[in-house]
SEGU-949629 format. One line per field, with one value per residue (C-alpha): x negated, y, z; residue number from 1; residue in one letter. Coordinates in Angstrom, 3 decimals, always signed. Each point is the difference from the previous one (the first is absolute). Example, Ala and Ser with C-alpha at 12.3 -4.5 7.8 and 13.67 -1.06 7.14 Angstrom:
X	c(-12.300, -1.370)
Y	c(-4.500, +3.440)
Z	c(+7.800, -0.660)
num	c(1, 2)
residu	c(A, S)
This chain:
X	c(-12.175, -3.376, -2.267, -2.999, -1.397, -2.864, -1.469, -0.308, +3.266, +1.675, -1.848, +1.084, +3.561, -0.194, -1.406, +3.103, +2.688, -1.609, +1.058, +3.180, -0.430, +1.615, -2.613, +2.392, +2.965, +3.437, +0.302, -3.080, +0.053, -0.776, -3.378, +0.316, -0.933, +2.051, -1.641, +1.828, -0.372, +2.037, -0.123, -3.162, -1.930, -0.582, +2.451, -1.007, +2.657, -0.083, +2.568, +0.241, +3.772, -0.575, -2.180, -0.918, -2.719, -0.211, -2.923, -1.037, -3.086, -1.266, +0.305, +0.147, +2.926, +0.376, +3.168, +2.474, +0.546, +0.176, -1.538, -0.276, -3.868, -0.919, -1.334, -3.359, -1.113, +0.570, -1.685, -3.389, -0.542, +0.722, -2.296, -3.279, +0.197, -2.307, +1.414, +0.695, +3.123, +2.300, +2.642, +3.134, +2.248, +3.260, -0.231, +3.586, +2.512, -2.437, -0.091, -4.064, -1.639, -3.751, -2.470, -2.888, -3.015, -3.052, -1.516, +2.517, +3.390, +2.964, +3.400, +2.278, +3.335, +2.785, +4.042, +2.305, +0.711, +3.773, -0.508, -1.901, +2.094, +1.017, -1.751, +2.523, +0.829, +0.337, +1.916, +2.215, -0.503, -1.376, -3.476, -3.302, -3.363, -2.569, -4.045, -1.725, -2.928, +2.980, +1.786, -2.873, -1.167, +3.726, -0.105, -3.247, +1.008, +2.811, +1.041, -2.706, +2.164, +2.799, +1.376, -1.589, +1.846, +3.871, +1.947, +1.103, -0.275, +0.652, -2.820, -2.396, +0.747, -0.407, +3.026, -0.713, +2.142, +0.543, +1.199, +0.031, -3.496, -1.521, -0.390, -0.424, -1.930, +0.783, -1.153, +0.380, -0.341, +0.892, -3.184, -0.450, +1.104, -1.364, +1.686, -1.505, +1.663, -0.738, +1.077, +1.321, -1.086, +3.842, +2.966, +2.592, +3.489, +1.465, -1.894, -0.533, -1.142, -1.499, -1.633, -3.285, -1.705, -3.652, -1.234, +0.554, -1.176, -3.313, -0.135, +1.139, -3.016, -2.394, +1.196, -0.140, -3.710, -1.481, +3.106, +0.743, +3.284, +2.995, +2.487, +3.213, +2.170, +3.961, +2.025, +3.147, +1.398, +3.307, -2.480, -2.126, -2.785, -3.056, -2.058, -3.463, -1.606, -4.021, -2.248, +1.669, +0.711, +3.835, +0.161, +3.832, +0.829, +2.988, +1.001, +0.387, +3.852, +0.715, +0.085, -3.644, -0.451, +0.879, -3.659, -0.318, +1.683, -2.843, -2.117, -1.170, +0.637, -1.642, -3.730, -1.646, -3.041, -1.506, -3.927, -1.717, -2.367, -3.111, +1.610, -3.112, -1.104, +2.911, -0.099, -3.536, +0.627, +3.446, -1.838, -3.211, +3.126, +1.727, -2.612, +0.786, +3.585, +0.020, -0.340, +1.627, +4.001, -0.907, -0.088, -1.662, +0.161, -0.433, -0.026, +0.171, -1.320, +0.148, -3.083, -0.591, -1.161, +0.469, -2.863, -0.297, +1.898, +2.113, -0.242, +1.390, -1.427, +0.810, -0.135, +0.518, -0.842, +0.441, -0.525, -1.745, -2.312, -0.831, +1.285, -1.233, +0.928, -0.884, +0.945, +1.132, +0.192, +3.769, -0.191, +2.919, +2.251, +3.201, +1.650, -1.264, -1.719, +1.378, -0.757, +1.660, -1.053, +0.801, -0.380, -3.478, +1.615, +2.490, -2.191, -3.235, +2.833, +1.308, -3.333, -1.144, +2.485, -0.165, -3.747, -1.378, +0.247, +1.849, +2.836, +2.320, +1.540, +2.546, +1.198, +2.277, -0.263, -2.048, +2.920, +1.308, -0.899, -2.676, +0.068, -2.746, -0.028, -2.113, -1.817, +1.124, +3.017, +3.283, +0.771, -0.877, +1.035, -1.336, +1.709, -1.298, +1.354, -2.591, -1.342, +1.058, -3.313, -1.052, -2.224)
Y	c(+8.605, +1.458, +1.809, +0.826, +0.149, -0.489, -3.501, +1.077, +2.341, -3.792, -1.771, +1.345, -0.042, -3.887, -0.538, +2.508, -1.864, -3.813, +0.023, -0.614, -2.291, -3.437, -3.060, -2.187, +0.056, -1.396, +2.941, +0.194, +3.169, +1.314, -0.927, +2.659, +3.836, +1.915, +3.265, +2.686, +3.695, +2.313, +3.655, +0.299, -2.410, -4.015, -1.468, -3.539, -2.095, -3.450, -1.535, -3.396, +0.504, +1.427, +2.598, +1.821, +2.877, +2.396, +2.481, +3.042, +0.245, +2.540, -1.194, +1.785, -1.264, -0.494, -2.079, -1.056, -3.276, -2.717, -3.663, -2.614, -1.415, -2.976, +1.449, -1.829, -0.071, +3.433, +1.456, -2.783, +1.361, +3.903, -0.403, -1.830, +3.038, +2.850, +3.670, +1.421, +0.419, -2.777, +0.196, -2.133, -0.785, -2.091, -1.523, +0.414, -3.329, -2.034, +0.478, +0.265, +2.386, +1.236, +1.408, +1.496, +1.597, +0.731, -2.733, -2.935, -0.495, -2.569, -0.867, -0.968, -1.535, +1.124, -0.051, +2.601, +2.621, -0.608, -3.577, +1.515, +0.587, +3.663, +2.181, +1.424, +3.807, +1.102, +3.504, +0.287, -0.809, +1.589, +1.327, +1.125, +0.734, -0.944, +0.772, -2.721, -0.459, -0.113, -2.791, -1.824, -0.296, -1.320, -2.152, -1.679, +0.060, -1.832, -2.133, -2.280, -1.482, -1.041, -3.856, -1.502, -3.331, +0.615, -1.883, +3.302, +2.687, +3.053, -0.825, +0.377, +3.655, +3.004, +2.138, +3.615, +2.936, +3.277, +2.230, +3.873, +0.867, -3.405, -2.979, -3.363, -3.755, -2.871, -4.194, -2.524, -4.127, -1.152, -0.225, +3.912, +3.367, +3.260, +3.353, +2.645, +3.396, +3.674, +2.750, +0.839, +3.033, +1.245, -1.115, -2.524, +0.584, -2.751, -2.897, -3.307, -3.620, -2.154, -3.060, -0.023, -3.166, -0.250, -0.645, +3.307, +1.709, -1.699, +0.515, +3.745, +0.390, -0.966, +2.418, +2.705, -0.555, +3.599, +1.995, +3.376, +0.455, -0.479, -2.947, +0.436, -2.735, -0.240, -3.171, -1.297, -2.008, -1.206, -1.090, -1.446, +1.470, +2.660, +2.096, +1.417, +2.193, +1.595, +1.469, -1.119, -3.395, -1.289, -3.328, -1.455, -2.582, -2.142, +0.359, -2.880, -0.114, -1.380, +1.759, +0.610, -0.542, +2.543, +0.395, +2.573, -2.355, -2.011, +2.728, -0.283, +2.977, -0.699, -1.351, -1.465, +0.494, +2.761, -0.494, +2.548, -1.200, +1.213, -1.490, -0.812, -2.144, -1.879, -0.921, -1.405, -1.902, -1.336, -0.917, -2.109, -1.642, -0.743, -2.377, -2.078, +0.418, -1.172, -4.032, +0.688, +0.601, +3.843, +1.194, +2.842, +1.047, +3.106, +0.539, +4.299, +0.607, +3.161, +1.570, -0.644, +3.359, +2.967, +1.597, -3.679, -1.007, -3.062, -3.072, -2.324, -3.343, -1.543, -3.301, -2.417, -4.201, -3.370, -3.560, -0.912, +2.872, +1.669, +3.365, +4.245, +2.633, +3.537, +3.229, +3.076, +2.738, +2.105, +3.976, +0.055, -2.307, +0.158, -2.931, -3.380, -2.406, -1.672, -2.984, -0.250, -2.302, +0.363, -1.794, +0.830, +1.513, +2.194, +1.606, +0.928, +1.159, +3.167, +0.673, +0.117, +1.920, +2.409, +1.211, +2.047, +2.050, -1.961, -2.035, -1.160, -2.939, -0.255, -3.433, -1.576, -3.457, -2.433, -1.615, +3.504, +1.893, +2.147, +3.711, +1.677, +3.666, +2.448, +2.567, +3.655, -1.186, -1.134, -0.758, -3.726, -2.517, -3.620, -3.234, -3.262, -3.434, -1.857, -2.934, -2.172, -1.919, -1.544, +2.412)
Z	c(-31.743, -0.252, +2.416, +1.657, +3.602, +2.144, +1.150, +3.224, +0.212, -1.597, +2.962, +2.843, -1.127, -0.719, +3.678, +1.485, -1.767, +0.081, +3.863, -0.932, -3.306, +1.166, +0.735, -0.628, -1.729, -1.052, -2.664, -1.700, -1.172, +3.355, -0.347, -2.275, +0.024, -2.094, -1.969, -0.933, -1.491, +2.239, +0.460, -1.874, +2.109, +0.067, +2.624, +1.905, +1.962, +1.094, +2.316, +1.699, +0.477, +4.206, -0.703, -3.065, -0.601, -3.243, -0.376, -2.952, -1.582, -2.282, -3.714, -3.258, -1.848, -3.696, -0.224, +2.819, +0.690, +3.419, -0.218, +2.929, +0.251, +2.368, +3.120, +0.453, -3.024, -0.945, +3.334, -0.201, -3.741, +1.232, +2.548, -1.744, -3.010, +0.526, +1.682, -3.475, -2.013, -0.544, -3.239, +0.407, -3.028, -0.206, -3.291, -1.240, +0.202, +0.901, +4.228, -0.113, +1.624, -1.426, +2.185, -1.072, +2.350, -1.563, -1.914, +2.160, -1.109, +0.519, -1.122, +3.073, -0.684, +2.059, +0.568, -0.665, +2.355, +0.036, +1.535, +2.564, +3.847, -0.108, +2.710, +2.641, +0.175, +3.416, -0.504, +2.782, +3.680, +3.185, -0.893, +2.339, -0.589, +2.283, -0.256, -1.137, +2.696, +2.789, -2.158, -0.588, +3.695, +0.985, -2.659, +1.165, +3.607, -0.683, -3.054, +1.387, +2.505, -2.402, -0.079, -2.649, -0.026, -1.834, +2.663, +1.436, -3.366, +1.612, +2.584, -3.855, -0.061, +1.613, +1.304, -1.066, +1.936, -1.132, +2.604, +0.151, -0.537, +1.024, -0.994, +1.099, -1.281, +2.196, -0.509, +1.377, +0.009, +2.714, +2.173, -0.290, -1.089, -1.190, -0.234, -1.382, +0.100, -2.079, -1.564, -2.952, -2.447, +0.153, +2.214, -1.952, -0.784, +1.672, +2.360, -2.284, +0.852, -2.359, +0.242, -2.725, -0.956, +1.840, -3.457, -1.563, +2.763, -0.377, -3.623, +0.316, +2.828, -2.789, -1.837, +2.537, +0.000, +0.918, -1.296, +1.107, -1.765, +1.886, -0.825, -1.065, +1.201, -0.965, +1.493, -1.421, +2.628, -2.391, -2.928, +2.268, -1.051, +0.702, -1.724, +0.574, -1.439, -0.108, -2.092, -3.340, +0.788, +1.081, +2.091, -0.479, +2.915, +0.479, +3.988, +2.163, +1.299, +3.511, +3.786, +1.181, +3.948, +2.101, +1.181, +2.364, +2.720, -0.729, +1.172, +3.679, +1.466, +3.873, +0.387, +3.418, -1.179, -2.780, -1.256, -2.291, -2.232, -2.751, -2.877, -1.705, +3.200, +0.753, -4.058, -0.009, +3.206, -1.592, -3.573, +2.684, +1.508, -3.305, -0.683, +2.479, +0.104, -3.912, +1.805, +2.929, -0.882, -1.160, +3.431, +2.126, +3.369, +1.585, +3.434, +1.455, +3.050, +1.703, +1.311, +3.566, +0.768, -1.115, -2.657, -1.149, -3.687, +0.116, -2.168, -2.488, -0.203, -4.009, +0.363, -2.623, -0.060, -1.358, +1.613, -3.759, -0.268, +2.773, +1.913, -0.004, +2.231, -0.591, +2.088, -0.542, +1.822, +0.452, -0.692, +2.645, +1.491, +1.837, +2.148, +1.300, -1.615, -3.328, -1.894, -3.239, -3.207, -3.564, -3.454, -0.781, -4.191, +1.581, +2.946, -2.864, -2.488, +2.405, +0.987, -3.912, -1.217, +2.994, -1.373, +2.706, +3.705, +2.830, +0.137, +2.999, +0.924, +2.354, +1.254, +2.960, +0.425, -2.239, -1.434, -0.700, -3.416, -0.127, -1.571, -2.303, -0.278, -0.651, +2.462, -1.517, -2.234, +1.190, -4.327, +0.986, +1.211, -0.493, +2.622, -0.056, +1.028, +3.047, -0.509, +3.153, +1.323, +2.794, +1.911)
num	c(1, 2, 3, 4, 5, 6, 7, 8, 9, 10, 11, 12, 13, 14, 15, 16, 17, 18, 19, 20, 21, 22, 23, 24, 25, 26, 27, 28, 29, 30, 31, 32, 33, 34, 35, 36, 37, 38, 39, 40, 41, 42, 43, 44, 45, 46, 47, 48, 49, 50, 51, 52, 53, 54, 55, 56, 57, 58, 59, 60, 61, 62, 63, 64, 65, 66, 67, 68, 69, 70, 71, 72, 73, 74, 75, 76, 77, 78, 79, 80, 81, 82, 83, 84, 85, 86, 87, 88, 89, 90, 91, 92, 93, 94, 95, 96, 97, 98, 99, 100, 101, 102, 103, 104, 105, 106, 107, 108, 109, 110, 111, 112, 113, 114, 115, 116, 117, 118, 119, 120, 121, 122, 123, 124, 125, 126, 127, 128, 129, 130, 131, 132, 133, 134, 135, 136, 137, 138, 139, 140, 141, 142, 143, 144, 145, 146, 147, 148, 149, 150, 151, 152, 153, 154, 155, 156, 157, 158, 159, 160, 161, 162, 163, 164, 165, 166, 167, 168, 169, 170, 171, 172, 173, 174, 175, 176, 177, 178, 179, 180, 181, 182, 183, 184, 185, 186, 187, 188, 189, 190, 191, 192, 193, 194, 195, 196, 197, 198, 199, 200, 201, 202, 203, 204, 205, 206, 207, 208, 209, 210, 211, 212, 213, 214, 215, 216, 217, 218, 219, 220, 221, 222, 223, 224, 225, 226, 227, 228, 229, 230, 231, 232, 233, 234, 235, 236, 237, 238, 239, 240, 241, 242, 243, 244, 245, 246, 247, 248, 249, 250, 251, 252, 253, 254, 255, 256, 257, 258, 259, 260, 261, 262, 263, 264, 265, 266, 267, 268, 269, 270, 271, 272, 273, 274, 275, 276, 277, 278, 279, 280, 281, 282, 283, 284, 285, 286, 287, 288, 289, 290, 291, 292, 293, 294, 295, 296, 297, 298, 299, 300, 301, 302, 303, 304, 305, 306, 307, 308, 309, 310, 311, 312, 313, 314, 315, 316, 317, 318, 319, 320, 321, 322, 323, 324, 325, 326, 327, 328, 329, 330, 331, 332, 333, 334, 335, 336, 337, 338, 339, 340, 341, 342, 343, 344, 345, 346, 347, 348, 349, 350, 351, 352, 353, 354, 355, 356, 357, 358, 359, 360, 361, 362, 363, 364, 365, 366, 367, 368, 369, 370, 371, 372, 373, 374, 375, 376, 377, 378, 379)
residu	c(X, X, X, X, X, X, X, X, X, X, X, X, X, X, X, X, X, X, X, X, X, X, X, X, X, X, X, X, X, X, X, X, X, X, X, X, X, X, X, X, X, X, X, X, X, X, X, X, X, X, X, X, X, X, X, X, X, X, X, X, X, X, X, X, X, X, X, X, X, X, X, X, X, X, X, X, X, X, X, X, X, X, X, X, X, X, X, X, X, X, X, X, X, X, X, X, X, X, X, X, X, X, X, X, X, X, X, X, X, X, X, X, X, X, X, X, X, X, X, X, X, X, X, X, X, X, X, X, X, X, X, X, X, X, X, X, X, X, X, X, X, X, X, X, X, X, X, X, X, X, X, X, X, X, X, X, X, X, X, X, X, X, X, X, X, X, X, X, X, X, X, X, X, X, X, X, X, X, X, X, X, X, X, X, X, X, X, X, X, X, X, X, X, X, X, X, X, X, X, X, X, X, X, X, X, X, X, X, X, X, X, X, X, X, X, X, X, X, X, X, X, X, X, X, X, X, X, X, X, X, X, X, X, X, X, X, X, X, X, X, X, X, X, X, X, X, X, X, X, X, X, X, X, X, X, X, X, X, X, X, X, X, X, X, X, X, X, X, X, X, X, X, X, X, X, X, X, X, X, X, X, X, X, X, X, X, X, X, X, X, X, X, X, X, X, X, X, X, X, X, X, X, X, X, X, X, X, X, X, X, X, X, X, X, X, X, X, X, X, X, X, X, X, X, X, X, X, X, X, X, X, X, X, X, X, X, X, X, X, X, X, X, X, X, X, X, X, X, X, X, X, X, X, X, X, X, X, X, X, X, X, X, X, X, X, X, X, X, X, X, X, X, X, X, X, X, X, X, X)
């Protein structure tokens, strides 16, 4: 095996595939990243036996050949040489790789390719493509509010639906669930179900980064397994098996009470209130009040205290409200979390009683859908 490529060209596929090199493992190979020549180009995969990622780079081969380096050390030494050319060369029988950049070089030991996990091919299965920008904002909006505790494993992924020309993300943990819906680039064949670990959609939202190319997914229900696929890089995931809740009867459908709110204000007076809530059980209070006149805006009062520390209150004022008045409190993670990931504009919660759950959405979009659990508190 011998070849050249560029430092940084060598970087940046290191960092793509290390995601998925294994931090700790019983096979410890997979702390691995195996190098191959294929099609003319360098190919990187690692694997940590759930989810595996392969990239290209641009090489010029002399001689064909595949070698397994150790992860860490290989990327630390890539990324201290200068942006210049970097020659690789397998020295024959002997499983040592040399690497030579300018006036640096190095001679990294590794294991045979043929020991290393083999990469799944996903070939057959239902297939969609969806832009990349729409995938990554339903990623972010929802793989958030996955379980991350394994008592319940289905509750650690994400259900994805395919369906006609839409699609659908849905988590939850049991204190909350988001559902994000949109639309594909072309309808599918057939509606699919799968349940994708939260972790590989986190990982494949780095990768989406600022990516205009569309993603090519392809989900193999019977193999458990699915397949994504952007900008020359292919994430491989193993699916989680198991029944994920029927959410939307989760959903509250009916509200007493409906407040419209500037996102940005009800977030800074959540994040003053977080600081108290942090020693006082996680919990904040809001209380809507409807105007008393017309021409006037309602109010929320966030309220948030502990018997150690102290207490705050802050108001903000409602763009529109509908209903009585409403108190409702929630766990002072889960309430800034919506309101983060929801960015900008307005937002509307609806709620009934305050032991009832209350319902993010937001103003101009009916793709989402966020519910959270109450916290129930003496008022």
């Amino acid at each position: 095996m011998k070849l050249s490529c560029l430092q940084e060209n060598l970087s940046r596929g290191l960092s793509i595939v290390g995601r998925a090199v294994a931090s700790r493992a019983t096979l410890p190979i997979t702390q691995n990243v195996l190098l191959e020549t294929d099609r003319s180009m360098l190919k990187l995969s690692a694997t940590n036996l759930e989810i595996a990622i392969t990239t290209w780079i641009g090489a010029m081969i002399e001689e064909e050949g595949s070698i397994t380096l150790p992860a860490r050390l290989l990327t630390e030494f890539v990324n201290s040489l200068p942006s210049d050319r970097i020659d690789l060369e397998l020295e024959a029988g002997s499983g040592v790789m040399q690497l030579v950049c300018g006036r640096a070089e190095a001679r990294i030991h590794g294991a045979s390719a043929d020991d290393f996990p083999p990469i799944p091919q996903v070939e057959e299965g239902v297939s969609a493509s969806v832009g990349s920008q729409a995938l990554k904002t339903a990623i972010t909006r929802v793989v958030f509010a996955a379980a991350t505790e394994e008592s319940r494993p289905v509750l650690t992924g994400v259900e994805a639906k395919l369906s006609g020309d839409r699609f659908t993300l849905a988590a939850a943990d049991g204190f909350r669930l988001a559902v994000q819906h949109g639309t594909l680039a072309e309808p599918v064949v057939e509606e699919i179900g799968v349940i994708v670990p939260a972790r590989t959609l986190n990982e494949l939202n780095r990768l989406l980064g600022e990516q205009d190319d569309p993603v090519e997914i392809m989900m193999v229900p019977a193999r458990g397994q699915v397949l994504f696929k952007v900008a020359g890089v292919e994430v491989v995931s193993q699916l989680l098996q198991g029944t994920f809740p029927n959410y939307d009867q989760l959903i509250p459908q009916n509200y007493d009470t409906r407040s419209v709110f500037d996102l940005q204000k009800l977030l800074r007076a959540t994040r003053t209130a977080a600081i108290f809530a942090r020693d006082g059980s996680n919990i904040i209070r809001l209380q809507m009040t409807p105007p008393e006149e017309e021409g006037v805006a309602g109010k929320a009062v966030v309220s948030a205290r502990s018997e150690e520390v102290g207490e705050n209150q802050g108001e903000v004022d409602t763009e529109a409200i509908e209903g009585g008045e409403s108190r409702i409190a929630f766990n002072s993670k889960y309430l800034q979390d919506v309101l983060t990931v929801l960015d900008r504009g307005q937002v509307a919660l609806e709620t009934t009683t305050s032991s009832s759950p209350g319902v993010f959405k937001p103003i101009g979009s009916e793709d989402y859908v966020h519910v959270v659990m109450p916290m129930f508190v003496q008022w």
